[in-house]
ZAPAVEX-333533 format. One line per 3 residues: their letters; for each residue x, y, z of N, C-alpha, C. Coordinates in Angstrom, 2 decimals. Example, Ala and Ser with C-alpha at 12.3 -4.5 7.8 and 13.67 -1.06 7.14 Angstrom:
REM ZAPAVEX-333533
as> 13.19,-5.69,7.80,12.30,-4.50,7.80,13.20,-3.30,7.80; 12.85,-2.25,7.08,13.67,-1.06,7.14,12.90,0.03,7.87
END
This chain:
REM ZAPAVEX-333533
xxx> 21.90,-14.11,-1.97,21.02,-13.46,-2.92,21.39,-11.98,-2.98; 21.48,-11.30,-3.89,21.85,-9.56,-4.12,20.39,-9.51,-5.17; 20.53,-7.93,-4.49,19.82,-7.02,-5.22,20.11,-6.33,-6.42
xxx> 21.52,-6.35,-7.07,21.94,-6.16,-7.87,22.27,-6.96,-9.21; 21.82,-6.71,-10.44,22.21,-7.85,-11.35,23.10,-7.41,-12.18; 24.13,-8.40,-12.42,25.29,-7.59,-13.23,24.80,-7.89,-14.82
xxx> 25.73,-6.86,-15.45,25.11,-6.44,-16.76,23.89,-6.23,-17.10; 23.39,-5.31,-16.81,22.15,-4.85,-16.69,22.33,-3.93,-17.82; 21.46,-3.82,-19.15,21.93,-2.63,-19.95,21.41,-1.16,-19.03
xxx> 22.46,0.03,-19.64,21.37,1.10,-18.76,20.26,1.39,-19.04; 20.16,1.47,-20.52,18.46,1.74,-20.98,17.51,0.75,-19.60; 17.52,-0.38,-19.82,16.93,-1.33,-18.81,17.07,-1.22,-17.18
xxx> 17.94,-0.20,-16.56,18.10,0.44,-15.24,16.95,1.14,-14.55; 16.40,2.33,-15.46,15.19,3.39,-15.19,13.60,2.14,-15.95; 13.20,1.74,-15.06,12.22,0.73,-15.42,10.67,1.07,-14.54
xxx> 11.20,2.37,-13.40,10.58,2.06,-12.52,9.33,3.38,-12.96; 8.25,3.73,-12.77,7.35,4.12,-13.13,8.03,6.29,-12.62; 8.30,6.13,-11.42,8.58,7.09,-10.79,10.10,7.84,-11.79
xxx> 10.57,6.76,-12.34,11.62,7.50,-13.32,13.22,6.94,-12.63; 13.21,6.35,-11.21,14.35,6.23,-10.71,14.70,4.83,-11.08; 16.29,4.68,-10.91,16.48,3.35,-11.01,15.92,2.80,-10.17
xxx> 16.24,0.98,-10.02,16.14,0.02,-8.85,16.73,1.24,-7.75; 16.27,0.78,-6.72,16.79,1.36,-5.33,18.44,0.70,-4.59; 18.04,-0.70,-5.03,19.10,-1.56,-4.58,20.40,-1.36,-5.02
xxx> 20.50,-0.75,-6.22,21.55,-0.08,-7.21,22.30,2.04,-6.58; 21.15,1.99,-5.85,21.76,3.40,-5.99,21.75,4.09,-4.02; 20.92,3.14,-3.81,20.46,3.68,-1.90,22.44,2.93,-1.15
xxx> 22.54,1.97,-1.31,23.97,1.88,-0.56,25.18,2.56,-0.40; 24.83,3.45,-2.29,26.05,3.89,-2.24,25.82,5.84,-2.02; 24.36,5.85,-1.63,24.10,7.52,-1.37,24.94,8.11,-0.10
xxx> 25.35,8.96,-0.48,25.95,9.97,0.65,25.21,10.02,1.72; 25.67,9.79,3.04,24.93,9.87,4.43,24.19,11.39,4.33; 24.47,12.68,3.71,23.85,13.37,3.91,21.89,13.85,3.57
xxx> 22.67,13.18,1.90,21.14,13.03,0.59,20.55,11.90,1.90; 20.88,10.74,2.12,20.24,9.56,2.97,19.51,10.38,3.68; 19.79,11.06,4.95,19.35,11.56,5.64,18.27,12.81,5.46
xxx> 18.69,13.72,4.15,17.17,14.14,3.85,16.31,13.05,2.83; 16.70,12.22,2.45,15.27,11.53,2.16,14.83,10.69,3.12; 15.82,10.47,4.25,14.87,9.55,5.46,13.98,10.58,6.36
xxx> 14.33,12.03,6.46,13.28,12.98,6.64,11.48,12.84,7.02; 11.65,12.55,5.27,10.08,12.45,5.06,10.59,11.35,3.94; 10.03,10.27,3.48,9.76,9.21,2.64,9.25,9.65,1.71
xxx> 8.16,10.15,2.07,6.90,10.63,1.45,6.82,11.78,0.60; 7.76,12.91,0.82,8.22,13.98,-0.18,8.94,13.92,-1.15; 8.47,14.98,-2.26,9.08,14.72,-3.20,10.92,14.77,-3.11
xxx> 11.90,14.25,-3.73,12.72,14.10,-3.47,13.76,15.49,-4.46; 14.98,16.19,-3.81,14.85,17.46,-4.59,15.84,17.44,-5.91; 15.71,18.03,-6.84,16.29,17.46,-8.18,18.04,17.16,-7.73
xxx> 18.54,17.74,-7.02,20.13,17.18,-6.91,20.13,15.73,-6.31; 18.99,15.95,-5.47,19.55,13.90,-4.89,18.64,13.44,-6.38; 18.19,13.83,-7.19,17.61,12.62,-8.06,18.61,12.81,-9.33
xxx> 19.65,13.35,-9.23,20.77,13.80,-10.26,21.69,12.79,-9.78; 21.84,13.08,-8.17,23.32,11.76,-7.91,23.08,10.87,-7.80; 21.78,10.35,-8.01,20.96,8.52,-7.67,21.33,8.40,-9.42
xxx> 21.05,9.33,-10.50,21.61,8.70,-11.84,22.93,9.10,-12.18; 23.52,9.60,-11.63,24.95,9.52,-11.51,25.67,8.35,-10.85; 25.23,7.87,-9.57,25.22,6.86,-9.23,25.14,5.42,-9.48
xxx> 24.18,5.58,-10.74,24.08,4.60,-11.38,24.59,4.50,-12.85; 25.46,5.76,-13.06,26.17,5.65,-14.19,24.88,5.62,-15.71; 24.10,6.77,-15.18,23.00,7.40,-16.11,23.20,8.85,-16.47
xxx> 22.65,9.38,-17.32,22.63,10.36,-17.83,22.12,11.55,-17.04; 22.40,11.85,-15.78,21.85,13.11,-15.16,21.11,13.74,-16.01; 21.41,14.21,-17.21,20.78,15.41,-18.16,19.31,14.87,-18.46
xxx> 19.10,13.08,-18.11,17.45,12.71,-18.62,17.45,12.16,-16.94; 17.25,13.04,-16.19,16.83,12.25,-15.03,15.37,13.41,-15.11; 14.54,12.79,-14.49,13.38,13.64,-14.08,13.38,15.14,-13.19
xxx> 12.95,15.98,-13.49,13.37,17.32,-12.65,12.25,17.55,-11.30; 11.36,17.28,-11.29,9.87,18.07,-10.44,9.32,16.33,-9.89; 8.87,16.29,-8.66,7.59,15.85,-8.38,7.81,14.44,-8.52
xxx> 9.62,14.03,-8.03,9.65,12.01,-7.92,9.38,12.08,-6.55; 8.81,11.14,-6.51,8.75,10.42,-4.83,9.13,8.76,-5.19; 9.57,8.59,-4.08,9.52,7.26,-3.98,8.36,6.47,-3.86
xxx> 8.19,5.45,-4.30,7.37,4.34,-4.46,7.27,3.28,-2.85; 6.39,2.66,-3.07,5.69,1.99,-1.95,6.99,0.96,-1.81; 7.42,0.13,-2.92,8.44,-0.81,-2.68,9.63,-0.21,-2.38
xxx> 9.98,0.72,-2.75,11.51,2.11,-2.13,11.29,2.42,-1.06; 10.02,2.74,-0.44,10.09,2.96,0.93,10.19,1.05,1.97; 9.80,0.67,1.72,9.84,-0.79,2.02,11.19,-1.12,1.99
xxx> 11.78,-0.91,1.01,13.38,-1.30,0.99,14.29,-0.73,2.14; 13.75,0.77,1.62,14.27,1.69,2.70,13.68,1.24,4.38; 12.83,0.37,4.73,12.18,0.44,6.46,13.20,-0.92,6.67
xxx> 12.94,-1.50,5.53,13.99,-2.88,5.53,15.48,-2.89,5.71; 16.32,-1.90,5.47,17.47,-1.47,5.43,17.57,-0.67,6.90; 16.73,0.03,7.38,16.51,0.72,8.37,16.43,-0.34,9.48
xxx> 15.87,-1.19,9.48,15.63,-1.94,10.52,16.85,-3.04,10.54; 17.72,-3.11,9.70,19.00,-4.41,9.42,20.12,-3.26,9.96; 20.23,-2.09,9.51,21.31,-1.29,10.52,21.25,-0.77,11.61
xxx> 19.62,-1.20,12.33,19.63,-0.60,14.01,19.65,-2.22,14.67; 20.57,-3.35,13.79,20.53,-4.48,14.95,22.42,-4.32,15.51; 22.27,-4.47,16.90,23.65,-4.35,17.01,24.09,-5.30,17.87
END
């Protein structure tokens, strides 16, 4: 099963209320650094350059990404504790 569906139009990518794509589309391929300040705090707003390379990332229009005041969502953080907990099994 993947989290990813191919051919997805992009209009149909940004679906999510908060303005970001799916998570599953853009969290694997984030830079360990952006990762690491949004594993920080979950809960803060996230700062306009990591929400520029999550639609860059997803091969969106940086110029309509949201500027002020995204946070992640209850199911993004979930993804994210879920992902967190599958790379501390060793």
């Amino acid at each position: 099963m993947s989290s990813v569906l191919d051919d997805v139009p992009h209009h149909e990518r940004v679906a999510h209320t908060n303005g970001l794509p799916p998570i599953g589309l853009w969290w694997p391929m984030l830079e360990r650094p952006l990762r690491r300040e949004v594993l920080e705090n979950v809960h803060a707003p996230l700062r306009a350059v990591v929400v520029r390379r999550i639609y860059e990332l997803c091969e969106l229009d940086p110029g309509h990404a949201p500027q002020l005041g995204v946070r992640l969502g209850e199911n993004e953080r979930a993804y994210i504790a879920g992902w967190m907990h599958s790379v501390d099994w060793n």
